[in-house]
N, C-alpha and C positions, 0 to 999 in steps of 0.2 A: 673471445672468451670472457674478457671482462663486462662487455655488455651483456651476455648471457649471465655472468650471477649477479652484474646489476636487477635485472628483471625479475630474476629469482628469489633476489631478496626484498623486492616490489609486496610477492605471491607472500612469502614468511610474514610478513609486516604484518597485511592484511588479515591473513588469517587466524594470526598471532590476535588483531585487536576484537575481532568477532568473535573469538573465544571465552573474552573478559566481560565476566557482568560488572555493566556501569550502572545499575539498577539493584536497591535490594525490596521486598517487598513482602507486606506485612498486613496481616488481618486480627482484627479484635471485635469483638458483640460491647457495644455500654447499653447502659442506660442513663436516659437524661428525662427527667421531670416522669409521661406517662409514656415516652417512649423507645422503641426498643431500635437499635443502629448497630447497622457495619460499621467499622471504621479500617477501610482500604487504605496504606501506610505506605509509602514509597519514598525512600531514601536514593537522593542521585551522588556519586563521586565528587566529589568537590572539583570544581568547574566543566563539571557536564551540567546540561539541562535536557530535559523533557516538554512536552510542546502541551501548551491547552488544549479545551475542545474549538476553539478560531486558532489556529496554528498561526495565522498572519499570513506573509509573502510566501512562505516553505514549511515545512515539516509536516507532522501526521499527527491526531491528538493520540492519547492515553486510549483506550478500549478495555473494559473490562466483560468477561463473559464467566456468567454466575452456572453451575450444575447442583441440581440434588440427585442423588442415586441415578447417576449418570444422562439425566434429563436436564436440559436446557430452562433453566426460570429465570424471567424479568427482576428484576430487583428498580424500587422506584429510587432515584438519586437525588442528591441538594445540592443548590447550585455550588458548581466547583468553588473552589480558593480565588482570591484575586491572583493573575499571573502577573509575571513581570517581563518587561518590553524588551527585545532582542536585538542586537541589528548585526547581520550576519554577512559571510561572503556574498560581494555583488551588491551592498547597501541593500541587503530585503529585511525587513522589519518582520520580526516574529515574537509571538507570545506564548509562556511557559513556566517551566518550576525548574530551581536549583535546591539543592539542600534537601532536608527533610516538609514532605506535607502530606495531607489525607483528603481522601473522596469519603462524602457522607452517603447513606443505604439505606434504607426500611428495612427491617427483617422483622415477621410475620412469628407470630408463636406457633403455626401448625409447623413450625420448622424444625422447631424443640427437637436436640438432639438427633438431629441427623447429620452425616456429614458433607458440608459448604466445599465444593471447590472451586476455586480462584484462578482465572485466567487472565493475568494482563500481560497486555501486548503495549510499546509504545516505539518511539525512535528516539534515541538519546545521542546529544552532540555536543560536541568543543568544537576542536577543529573538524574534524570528520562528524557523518551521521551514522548509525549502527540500529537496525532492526534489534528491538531486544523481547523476549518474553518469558515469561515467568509463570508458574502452576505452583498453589498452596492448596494444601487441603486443613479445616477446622471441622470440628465436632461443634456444633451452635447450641449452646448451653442456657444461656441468656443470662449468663454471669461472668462476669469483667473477664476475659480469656483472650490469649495472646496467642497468635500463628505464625510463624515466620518459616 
């Protein structure tokens, strides 16, 4: 019997942790000088991290997937953030984000006002790793506007 609700509380643990977003995630339009930018916003739990787009020895990068009026659009990207160096169970070196940081985006004026929605997908880990993902939707204004 005791090894039974040992096991059982194995099942709780886990499902208990892929319940909890370790990820928050956040869209805004700026502008800077003559141009017009996403700014894709991802906030991790303090001592989680998320993998860049070279993950290193393990992980998965960030993936974002853009829609307008439920159609699939490219969005052009700037190069990621500097990540910072990992080194994880089994000495594998990996590269990623802790804390607060942002992916930069072209966003096009025939966009004007219509609604942007936001899919990102990443892995986020401490001790354990956890598949996480997240859907925002923004009205693209092309004036300082905040999505979370």
């Amino acid at each position: 019997m005791l090894k039974l609700l040992f096991v059982l509380s194995l099942f709780t643990i886990n499902a208990f942790a892929q319940d909890k977003q370790y990820v928050d995630l956040g869209a805004k339009t700026i502008h800077i000088e003559n141009s017009k930018l996403l700014s894709v916003q991802l906030r991790n739990t303090k001592k989680w991290h998320t993998y860049w787009k070279n993950p290193g020895d393990a992980g998965l990068e960030i993936k974002f997937k853009f829609f307008i009026d439920g159609e699939k659009i490219e969005l052009n990207d700037y190069p990621w953030p500097a990540p910072k160096r990992y080194i994880e169970q089994g000495n594998m070196w990996a590269y990623g984000y802790s804390g607060d940081y942002a992916m930069f985006f072209d966003i096009k004026d025939n966009l004007k006002d219509k609604t942007l929605k936001i899919v990102g997908e990443w892995l986020v880990c401490k001790d354990i790793c956890i598949p996480g993902k997240r859907t925002i939707k923004m009205k693209i204004n092309m004036q300082l506007q905040v999505a979370y």
